[in-house]
DRENVOVEX-366408 format. One record per residue (C-alpha): x, y, z negated. Coordinates in steps of 0.25 Angstrom, whole numbers, plus 5000, padded with zeros to 4 digits. Example, Ala and Ser with C-alpha at 12.3 -4.5 7.8 and 13.67 -1.06 7.14 Angstrom:
# DRENVOVEX-366408
504949824969 505549964971 
//
This chain:
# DRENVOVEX-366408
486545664511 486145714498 486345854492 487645794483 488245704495 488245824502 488945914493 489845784490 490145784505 490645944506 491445914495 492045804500 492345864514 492945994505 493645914497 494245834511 494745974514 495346014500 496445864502 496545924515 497146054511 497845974500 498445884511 498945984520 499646064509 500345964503 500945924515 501346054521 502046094507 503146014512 503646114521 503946184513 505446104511 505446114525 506146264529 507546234520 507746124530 507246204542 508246314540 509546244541 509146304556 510146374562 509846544562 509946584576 508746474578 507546574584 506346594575 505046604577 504446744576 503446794563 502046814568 501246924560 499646904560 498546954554 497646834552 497346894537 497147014541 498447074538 499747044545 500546944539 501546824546 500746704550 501446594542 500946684529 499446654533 498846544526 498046504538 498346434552 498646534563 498846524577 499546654582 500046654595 500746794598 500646874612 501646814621 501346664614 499646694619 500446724634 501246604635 500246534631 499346564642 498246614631 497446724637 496046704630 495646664617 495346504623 496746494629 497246504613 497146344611 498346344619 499046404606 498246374593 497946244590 496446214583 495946314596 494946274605 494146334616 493046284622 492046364634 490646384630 489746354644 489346514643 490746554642 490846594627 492246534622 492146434610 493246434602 493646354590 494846324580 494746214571 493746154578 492946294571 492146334584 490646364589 490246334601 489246434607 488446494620 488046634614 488946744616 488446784602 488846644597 489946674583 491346604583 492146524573 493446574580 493346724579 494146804589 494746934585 495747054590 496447124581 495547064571 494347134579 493247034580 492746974596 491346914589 490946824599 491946714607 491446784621 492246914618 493646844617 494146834630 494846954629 495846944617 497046904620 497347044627 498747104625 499047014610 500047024599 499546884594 498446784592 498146734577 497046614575 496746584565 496146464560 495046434550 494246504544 494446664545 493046714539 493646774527 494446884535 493746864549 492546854546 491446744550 491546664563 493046624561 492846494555 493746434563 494646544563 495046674570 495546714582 496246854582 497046914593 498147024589 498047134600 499547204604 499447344598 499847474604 501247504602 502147624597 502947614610 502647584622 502247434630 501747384642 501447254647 501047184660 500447034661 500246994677 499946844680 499646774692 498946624693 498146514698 496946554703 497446684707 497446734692 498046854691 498046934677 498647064674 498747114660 499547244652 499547334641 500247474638 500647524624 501147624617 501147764609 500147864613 500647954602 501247944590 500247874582 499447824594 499647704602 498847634611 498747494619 498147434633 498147294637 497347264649 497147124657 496547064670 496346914673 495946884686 495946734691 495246674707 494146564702 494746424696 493346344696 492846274709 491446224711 491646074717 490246094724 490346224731 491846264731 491446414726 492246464713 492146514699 493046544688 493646694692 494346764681 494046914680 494546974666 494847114662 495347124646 496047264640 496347304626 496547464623 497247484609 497447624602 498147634589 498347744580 499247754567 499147914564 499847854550 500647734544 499547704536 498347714547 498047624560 496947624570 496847544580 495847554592 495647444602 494647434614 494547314622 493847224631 493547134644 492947114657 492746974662 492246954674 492846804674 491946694681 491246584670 491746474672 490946364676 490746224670 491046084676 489745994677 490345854672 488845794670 487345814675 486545784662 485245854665 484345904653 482945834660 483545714666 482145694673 482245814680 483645804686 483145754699 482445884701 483545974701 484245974715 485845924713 485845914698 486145734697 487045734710 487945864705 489345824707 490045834693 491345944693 492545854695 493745844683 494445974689 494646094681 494246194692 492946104696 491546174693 490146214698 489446304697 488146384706 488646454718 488546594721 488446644707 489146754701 490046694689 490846804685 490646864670 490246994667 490847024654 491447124645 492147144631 492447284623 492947304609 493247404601 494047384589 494647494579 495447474569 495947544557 496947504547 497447614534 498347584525 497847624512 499247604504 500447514505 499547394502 498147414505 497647454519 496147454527 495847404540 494447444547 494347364560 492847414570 492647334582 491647334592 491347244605 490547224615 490247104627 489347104637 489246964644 488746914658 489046814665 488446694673 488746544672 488546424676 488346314666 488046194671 489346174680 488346154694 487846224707 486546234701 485746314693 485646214681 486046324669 486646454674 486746564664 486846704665 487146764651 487046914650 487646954634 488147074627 488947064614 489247174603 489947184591 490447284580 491247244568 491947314556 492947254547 493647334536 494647274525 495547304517 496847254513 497947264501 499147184497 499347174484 500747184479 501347064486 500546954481 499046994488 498347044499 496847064499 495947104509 494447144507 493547234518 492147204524 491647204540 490347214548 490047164562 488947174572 488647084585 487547104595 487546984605 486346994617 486446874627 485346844639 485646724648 485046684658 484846534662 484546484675 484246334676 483446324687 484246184693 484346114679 483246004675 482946084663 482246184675 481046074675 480646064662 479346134664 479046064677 478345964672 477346064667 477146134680 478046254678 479046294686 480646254683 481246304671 482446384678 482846504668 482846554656 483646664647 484346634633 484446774625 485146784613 485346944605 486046934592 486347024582 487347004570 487947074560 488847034549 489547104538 490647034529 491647084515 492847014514 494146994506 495446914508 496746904500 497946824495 498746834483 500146764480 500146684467 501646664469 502746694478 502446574485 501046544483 499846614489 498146614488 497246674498 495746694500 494746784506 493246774507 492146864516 490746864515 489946884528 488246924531 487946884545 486546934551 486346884565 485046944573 484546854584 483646874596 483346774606 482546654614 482546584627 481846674638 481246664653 482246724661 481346824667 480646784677 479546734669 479546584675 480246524661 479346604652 478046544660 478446394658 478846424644 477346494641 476746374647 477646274639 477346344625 475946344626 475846204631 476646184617 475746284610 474546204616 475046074611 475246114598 473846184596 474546314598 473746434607 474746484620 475546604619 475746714630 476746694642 478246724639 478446834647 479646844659 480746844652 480146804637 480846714626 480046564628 480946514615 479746474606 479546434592 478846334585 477446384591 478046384604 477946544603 479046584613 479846714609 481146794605 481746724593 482146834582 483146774571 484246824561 485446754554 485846794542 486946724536 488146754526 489146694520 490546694513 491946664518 493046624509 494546574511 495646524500 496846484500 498246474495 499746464502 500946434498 502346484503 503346384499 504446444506 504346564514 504146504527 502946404523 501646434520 500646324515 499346344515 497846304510 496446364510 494946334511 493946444516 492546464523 492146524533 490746534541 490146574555 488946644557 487646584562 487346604578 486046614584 486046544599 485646574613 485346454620 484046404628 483046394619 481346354619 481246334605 481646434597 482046354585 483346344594 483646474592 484046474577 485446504572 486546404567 486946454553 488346514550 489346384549 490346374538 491746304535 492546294525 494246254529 495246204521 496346214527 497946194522 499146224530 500646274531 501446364540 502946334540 504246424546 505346304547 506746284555 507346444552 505946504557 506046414568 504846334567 503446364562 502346264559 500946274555 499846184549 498446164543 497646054540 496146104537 494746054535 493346124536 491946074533 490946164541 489546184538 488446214546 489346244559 488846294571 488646194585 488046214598 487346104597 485946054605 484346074602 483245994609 482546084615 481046024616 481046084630 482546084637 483045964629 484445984621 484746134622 485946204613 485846264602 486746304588 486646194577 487446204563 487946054560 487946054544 489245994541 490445984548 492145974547 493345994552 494745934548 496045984556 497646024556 498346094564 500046104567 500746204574 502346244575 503146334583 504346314585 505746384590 506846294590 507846344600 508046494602 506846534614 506046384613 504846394605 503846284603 502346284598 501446174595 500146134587 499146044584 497846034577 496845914574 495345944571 494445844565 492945924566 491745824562 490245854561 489745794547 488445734541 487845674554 487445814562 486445764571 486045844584 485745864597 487045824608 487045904621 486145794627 485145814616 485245684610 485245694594 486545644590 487345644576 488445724578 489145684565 490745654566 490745754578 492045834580 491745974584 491246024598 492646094605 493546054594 494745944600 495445864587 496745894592 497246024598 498846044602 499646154607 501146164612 501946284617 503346304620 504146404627 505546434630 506446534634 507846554638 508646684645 509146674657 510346784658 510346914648 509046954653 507946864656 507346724650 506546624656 505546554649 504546414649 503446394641 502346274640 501046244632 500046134630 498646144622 497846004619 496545984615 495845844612 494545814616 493145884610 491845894615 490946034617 489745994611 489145904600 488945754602 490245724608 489645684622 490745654631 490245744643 490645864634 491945824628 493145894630 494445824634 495845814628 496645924636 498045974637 498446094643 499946114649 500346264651 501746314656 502546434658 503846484660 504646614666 505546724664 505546854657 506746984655 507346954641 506547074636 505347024639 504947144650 504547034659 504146904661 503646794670 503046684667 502346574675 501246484669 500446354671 499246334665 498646204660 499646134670 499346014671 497846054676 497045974665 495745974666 495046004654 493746094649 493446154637 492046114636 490946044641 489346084639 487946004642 487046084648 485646074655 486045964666 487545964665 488745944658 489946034662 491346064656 492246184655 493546154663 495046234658 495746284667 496746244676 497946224679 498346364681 499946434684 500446574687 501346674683 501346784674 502246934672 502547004661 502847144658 503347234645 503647374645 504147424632 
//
């Protein structure tokens, strides 16, 4: 395609978003007729309550925003069975989650994810606390301690979030110590002899001092079963606590101190082998057991893994986050907010879902990062608001893992030459970034009715990187490597380089020099956002906007003997359009909210495949030059007789790859992976909730409840091949109980994915086998609930 068919094509493809915008405003203006009808409702109808977030940065009622939000309050998060940020697709459409086969969670909205095995590797769905970053996906397990509310936010946030929430943003709103005193007690018992225990205690400790502890345990007996040996795998062993000290000596002055953190000692879970597909067919009769291994059956609790190993995690969070917030006048007020955090990771695992030793990993990592954001914010009469500040962040990320695939056929690649098997390596990986951004954001009103909003942040990114492929110490790898190089060297005219030393980098270049590989990224770039609203009556909000946003480039760690494989993918890019409505109906009875939106991505980022020229198809990043995504979602609650309350929603996602991207697939086969749909990203997503309650007598109520999520059909890779798609699933969940009409106490008792469907969340290739990720099971038990006030 020439240069002009090509800028033809954007703008075609923009121009596809701009009627889509158009569209979906059109129709939605017809709501606005729709609440002189709705309140000929009768007035001791109940109505659904007001819920105040902070998704600008400033607390305003959600149907004001004019963006799609999900919020979910505290006690919506515990009906609905959501402990950890991958249990929130039970109550936000366009969510999904999918399990990376080291244990990093992938998460994505829109279809806007990245899919990743470094620990260092850089969201699109960024995950805060208070608005305090958690930098990398592997840090998250812990936020939804002791919560006020949960806000997603979908689309693009860099303007006020910063890079790395091109999808959106995920931020979790902390409870805050209170002027009086609280206490609570959570205390569940379960399937699989799952016991968790969880409080917190708040109150004054002086008359301008308050403080908050929240503290957690999970405990559960192992779920997953190897079908070859009958041991077990799958304990949980997780310790979370949040400390929280605020002080407001004035009206006008607030600072906020909050230290938090977690232990897991949890067991990885282990995958299911549903395929033997050895890397070197000809050397699969060599290795003992590998074409007779008995595949896992279709049973959520089936696995493999080697016996006698030690799956338990070895892993720890802390942050530390200070806030400051001064009101300046009235009007105008300045907020500083310093965080820092640090992770340390180890932990075992078993990939490739057998009793052998075909790719086990040790990975041995530490994370840590500092940020600084400070902004400051006025409003402006009545009509505007603005908001203007600056922020810094560092990140250190060290990772060493260790491989052992000493019963895989890749082990005799160096046989043929009379060297011993290939049986370990290490893959290390240190990085070193740093970005600093300005920003502003505001809105003014043109009428009383009529609204425009825009912001706009510009970002440098610098990331330092350190790394190669490396024997694993005991000098074996490094002495088939030396003798494999200068065999290349020697054919190529070149003279022979020393030996790699014990534990030496074997990564070569295009010499066949083995060594470190020292690289830098340096990258920056400008996020924007513009829309308009409009208010036709005050309970309906119409919306439309367009805006870019970008993710930073990410450096690798994966098994490498060229270096060449080691080179970044660049920062992606999107620009959204996006249009929408947010309607109050039927006497504040009945909420509905919708969005129909459209981005066009450039350069996005994939774990994708390389041939390597010694181990065959090996992982590695790959930007794909052009790509889209077309979607809407549709979500109401609903309270139509006094204690019923329903909630639903829906999306549809349309993601393509454009202009013929052609790669390697997870076999290594080259292939055109134009008109794909996105790895982890199902075209259909639906949630329903409904809960009811009723008294019984003057002093207590009793109380049902139910849920189901669905998910359509995806794939975890590129090339659509059928061992790694993910099927359709629907999940069922149940509860019901009583409680004191105060809410002192409460019981309730709960099932889990009733029906017991057997569903996984991913599936990987790796050396010789295929393996999925299995859900949970069917899981029941019965929770108490305490308040002290």
């Amino acid at each position: 395609m020439n240069d002009h068919n090509r800028h033809g094509a954007h703008r075609t493809r923009g121009q596809r978003g701009i009627r889509l915008i158009c569209l979906g405003t059109s129709a939605v203006a017809a709501l606005a007729a729709v609440p002189a009808l709705a309140q000929a409702e009768t007035s001791d109808q109940p109505q659904l309550q007001e819920i105040i977030v902070t998704a600008q940065k400033r607390e305003e009622s959600a149907n004001t925003v004019p963006m799609s939000i999900s919020v979910a309050t505290a006690d919506d998060l515990k009906a609905a069975g959501v402990i950890e940020p991958r249990d929130l697709a039970k109550i936000a459409t366009s969510f999904n989650y999918s399990d990376s086969y080291v244990g990093s969670p992938i998460y994505t909205l829109r279809g806007v994810g990245f899919s990743d095995i470094s620990l260092g590797g850089r969201p699109t769905v960024s995950i805060y606390v208070d608005e305090a970053p958690l930098p990398f996906a592997i840090e998250t397990r812990g936020a939804g301690l002791d919560l006020e509310r949960v806000e997603i936010l979908k689309g693009p946030q860099g303007t006020l979030f910063g890079q790395n929430a091109t999808g959106g943003a995920i931020n979790y709103i902390a409870a805050k110590p209170t002027r009086s005193f609280e206490a609570g007690l959570d205390a569940s018992y379960g399937r699989f002899d799952r016991w968790e225990l969880g409080g917190y205690v708040s109150g004054p400790l002086s008359d301008t001092l308050s403080a908050r502890i929240a503290v957690e345990h999970r405990d559960m007996g192992p779920w997953q079963r190897s079908y070859t040996s009958g041991a077990t795998n799958g304990r949980e062993d997780f310790t979370n606590g949040r400390f929280s000290l605020l002080f407001e000596p004035t009206t006008s002055f607030r600072a906020n101190l909050t230290v938090s953190g977690f232990i897991d000692k949890s067991d990885v879970q282990a995958g299911q082998a549903i395929a033997i597909t050895p890397s070197i067919p000809a050397a699969a009769p060599f290795v003992t057991g590998l074409l007779t291994y008995p595949l896992a059956p279709a049973k959520a609790r089936a696995a493999d893994f080697n016996p006698g190993e030690d799956y338990a995690r070895d892993n720890h969070f802390f942050q530390a986050v200070l806030r400051l917030e001064q009101d300046l006048s009235d009007s105008v007020s300045l907020t500083s907010l310093t965080s820092y955090s640090r992770y340390r990771h180890r932990q075992y695992q078993d990939i490739d879902g057998t009793a052998l030793s075909n790719l086990d990993q040790f990975t041995d990592g530490r994370i840590r990062s500092i940020s600084q954001e400070v902004r400051l914010a006025a409003e402006i009469g009545s009509r505007a608001n603005i908001l203007v500040g600056g922020s810094y962040s560092r990140d250190k990320v060290l990772e060493d893992g260790l491989l052992d695939n000493s019963e895989s056929t890749v082990a005799y690649t160096f046989v043929p030459f009379g060297l011993p098997l290939f049986e370990s390596f290490r893959d290390i990986n240190n990085q070193r970034s740093r970005n600093m951004a300005i920003f502003g954001n505001g809105d003014v009103k043109l009428t009383d009715s009529l609204r425009l909003y825009g912001g706009v942040r510009y970002s440098r990114n610098l990331i330092r990187y350190s790394g190669c492929t490396a024997d694993a110490g005991d000098g074996v790898t490094a002495n088939s490597f030396s003798t494999l190089l200068n065999v290349f060297r020697a054919g190529a005219g070149l003279p022979p380089v020393a030996a790699i030393a014990p534990g030496g980098c074997f990564s070569a270049d295009a010499s066949f020099v083995p060594g470190l590989v020292v690289d830098r990224l340096k990258e920056d770039n400008l996020s924007w956002r513009a829309g308009v609203d409009w208010k036709p009556t005050d309970r309906i909000l119409v919306y439309a906007n367009v805006s870019k946003g970008y993710k930073a480039g990410s450096f690798p760690i994966l098994a490498a003997t060229v270096q060449s494989q080691l080179e970044p993918a660049v920062q992606e890019s999107l620009i959204a359009y996006e249009a929408g409505f947010k309607g109050t109906l039927a006497d504040r009875t009945l909420q509905i909210n919708g969005a129909v939106f459209h981005y066009d991505y450039s350069d996005k980022q994939f774990l994708g495949k390389v041939l390597d020229p010694v181990f065959g198809p090996l992982i590695r990043l790959v930007n794909v030059p052009k790509s889209r995504i077309t979607g809407a979602e549709l979500e109401f609650a609903w309270t139509p007789v006094l204690g019923l309350r329903l909630t639903a929603g829906g999306s549809y996602i349309d993601s393509k790859i454009l202009d013929n991207y052609t790669g390697f697939d997870a076999t290594g086969a080259v292939r055109n992976f134009g008109g794909e749909a996105f790895p982890n990203t199902p075209k259909w997503h639906a949630i329903a909730n409904a809960d009811y309650k009723w008294g019984v007598g003057s002093r207590l109520e009793a109380f049902v409840g139910g849920g189901l999520s669905y998910q359509s059909r995806s794939n975890s890779q590129l090339g659509e091949l059928p061992l790694l798609a993910t099927k359709a699933y629907t999940l069922i969940d149940l509860r019901a109980g009583i409680a004191a009409s105060d809410e002192r106490w409460r019981v309730t008792v709960w099932g889990r994915n009733i029906t017991d469907s057997y569903y996984w969340t991913t599936a990987n290739a790796n050396l010789d086998t295929t393996v999925r990720f299995a859900g949970m099971p069917a899981t029941y038990g019965v929770t108490l609930s305490l308040k002290l006030r």
